[in-house]
N, C-alpha and C positions, 0 to 999 in steps of 0.2 A: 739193606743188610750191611753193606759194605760202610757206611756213614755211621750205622749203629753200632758196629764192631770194631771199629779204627778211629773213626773220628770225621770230620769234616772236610778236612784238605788231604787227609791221609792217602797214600797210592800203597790198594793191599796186596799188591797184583806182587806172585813170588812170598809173601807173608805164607805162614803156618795157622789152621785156625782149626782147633779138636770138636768134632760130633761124634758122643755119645765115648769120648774118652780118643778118639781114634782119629791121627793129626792125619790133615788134608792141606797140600798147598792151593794156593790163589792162581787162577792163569787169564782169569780174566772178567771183569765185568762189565753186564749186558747192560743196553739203554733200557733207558723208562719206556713202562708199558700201561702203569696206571692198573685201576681193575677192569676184570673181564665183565660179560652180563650177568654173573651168580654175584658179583658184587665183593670176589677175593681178589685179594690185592698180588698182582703177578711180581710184582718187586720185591715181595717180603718171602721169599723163596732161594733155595740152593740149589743147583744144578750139578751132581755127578757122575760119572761113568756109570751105566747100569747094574756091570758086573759085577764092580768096588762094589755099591752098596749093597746087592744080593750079599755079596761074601760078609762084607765087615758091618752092614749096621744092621739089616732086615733080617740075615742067615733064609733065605727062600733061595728056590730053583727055579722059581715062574713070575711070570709078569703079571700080575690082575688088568693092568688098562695099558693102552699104547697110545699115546697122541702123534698123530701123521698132522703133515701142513703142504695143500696142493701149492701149485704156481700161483694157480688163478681163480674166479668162481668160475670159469669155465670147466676147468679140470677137475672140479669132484667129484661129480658120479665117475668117472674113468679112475680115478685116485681109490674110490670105493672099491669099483670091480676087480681094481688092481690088488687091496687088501684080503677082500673075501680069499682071492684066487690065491693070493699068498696065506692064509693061515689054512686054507680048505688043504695044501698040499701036505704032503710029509714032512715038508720043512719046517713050515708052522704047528707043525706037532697035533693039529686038528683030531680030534678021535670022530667027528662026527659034522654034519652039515650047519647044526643049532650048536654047539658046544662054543660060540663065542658073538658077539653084536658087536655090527659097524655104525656107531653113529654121529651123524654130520652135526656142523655147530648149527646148521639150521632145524634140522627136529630138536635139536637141545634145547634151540632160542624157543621153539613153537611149546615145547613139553615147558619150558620154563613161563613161559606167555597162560597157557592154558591153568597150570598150576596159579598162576597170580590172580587170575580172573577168578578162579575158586576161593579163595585164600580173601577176596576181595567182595563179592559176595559173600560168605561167612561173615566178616568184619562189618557188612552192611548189613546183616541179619540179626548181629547182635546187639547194632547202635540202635535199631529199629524199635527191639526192645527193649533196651534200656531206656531211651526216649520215651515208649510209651508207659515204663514203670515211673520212672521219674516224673514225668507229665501228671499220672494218677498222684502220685505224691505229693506234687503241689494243688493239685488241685482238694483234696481233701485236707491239706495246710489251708487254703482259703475257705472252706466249707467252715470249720474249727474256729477260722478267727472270724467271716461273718456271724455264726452265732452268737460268739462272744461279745462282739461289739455291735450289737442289734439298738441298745441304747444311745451309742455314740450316734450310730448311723439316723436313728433317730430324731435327734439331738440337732443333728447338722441338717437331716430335713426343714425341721422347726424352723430352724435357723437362716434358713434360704436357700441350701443346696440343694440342687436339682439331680435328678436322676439320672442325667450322665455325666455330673460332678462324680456322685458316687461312686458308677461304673468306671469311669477314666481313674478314682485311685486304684480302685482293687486291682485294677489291668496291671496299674504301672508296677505297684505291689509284686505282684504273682512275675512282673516279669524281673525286677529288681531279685526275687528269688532265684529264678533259672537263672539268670545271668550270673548268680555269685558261685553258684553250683557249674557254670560253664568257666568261671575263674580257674575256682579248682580241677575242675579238668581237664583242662591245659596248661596248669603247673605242673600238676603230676604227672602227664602226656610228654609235655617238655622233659622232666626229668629222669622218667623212665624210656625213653629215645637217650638220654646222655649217656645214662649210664649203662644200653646195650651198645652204644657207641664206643665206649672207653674199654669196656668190657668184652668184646666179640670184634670190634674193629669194622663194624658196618656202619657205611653211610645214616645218618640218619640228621635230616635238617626241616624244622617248623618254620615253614615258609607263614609271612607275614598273609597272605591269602586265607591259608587255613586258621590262621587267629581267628580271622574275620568274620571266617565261614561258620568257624565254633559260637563265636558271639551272635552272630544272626541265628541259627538254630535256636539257642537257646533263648532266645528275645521271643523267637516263633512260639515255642513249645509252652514258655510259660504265656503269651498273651493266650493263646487257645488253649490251655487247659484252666486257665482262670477268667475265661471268657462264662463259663455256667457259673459260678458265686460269685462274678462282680454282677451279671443281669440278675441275679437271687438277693443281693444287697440295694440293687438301685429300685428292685419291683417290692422294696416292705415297704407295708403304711406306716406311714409316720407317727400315727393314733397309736397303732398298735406296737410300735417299734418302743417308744417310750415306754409301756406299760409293762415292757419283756423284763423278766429276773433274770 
């Protein structure tokens, strides 16, 4: 913030800077913290008195969330019991036993953990099918062009080619397909990560692994879905292949 509002070498500290029309000075700024495990960036943030912004930016009388920080990890549950007991009092303005939730970074990490695992599944239930639409797709692309080219295939019988000459095109064929179709999606994969990148300000980087990964599926998908009309091209007779319109 302080780099992006002043400059690079600049010292804001004692400087003037207005939110929301309404001037605030500088008294000081915190070291690098990077992001947390939600993946926002704790840097790109303002830090001011509670009361000032209740008064001059929010206009509220109550706090929605409180962030506490123990000593230690030994001190949290105690850090807890110490919060509960503070908001249950009169002090804390409590109306009731439920009227508020204490929770630690570690069920946050665990609720964020569990959430992903969902989120991660889903995303492996929809490539699932997508793969097997896409798979059906090419394989009825090769069903299409062995009948069309029954006379080539034919032809090349006549000619000398053997039956897993045939079979090893159509394979390489059908995978030469999926493969340009996995081109494309991971251009558009890459492109659409940039620009939630640029956009929302979240991580997001296609590691050379996953290239690799995207290309092998797809090598996979089209040899075994074009594995039934490359053995349907290399098993016509060659009598009969010739004599097809």
């Amino acid at each position: 913030v302080a780099r992006n509002l002043f400059g690079e070498n600049a010292d804001p500290v004692g400087q003037t800077l207005r939110i929301k029309n309404m001037p605030f000075r500088v008294v000081g700024i915190l070291s690098a913290k990077g992001q947390n495990m939600m993946g926002q960036d704790q840097d790109d943030v303002i830090l001011a008195p509670f009361s000032t912004v209740q008064k001059r930016l929010i206009g509220t009388t109550y706090a929605w969330s409180v962030i506490a920080s123990a000593y230690d990890d030994q001190g949290i549950d105690e850090a807890v019991a110490e919060i509960r007991k503070l908001f249950q009092s009169p002090l804390g303005g409590s109306r009731g036993p439920d009227d508020f939730t204490v929770r630690t970074q570690t069920e946050i990490a665990a609720t964020a953990s569990q959430t992903t695992d969902i989120m991660s599944a889903l995303l492996a239930g929809i490539a699932a099918v997508s793969l097997l639409v896409g798979g059906i797709g090419i394989m009825n692309i090769m069903l299409v062009s062995v009948a069309e080219r029954t006379r080539e295939i034919g032809i090349r019988m006549a000619v000398g080619a053997r039956g897993g000459d045939i079979l090893m095109q159509f394979l390489v064929e059908a995978a030469v397909i999926s493969l340009a179709g996995g081109v494309i999606g991971i251009v558009l994969g890459w492109a659409i990560s940039l620009i939630i990148a640029m956009t929302q300000g979240w991580p997001a980087a296609v590691t050379v692994f996953s290239v690799f990964l995207g290309f092998g599926f797809s090598a996979v998908v089209g040899i075994f879905f074009g594995w039934y009309p490359a053995r349907k091209a290399a098993g016509l007779n060659p009598i009969e292949a010739l004599r097809y319109e």
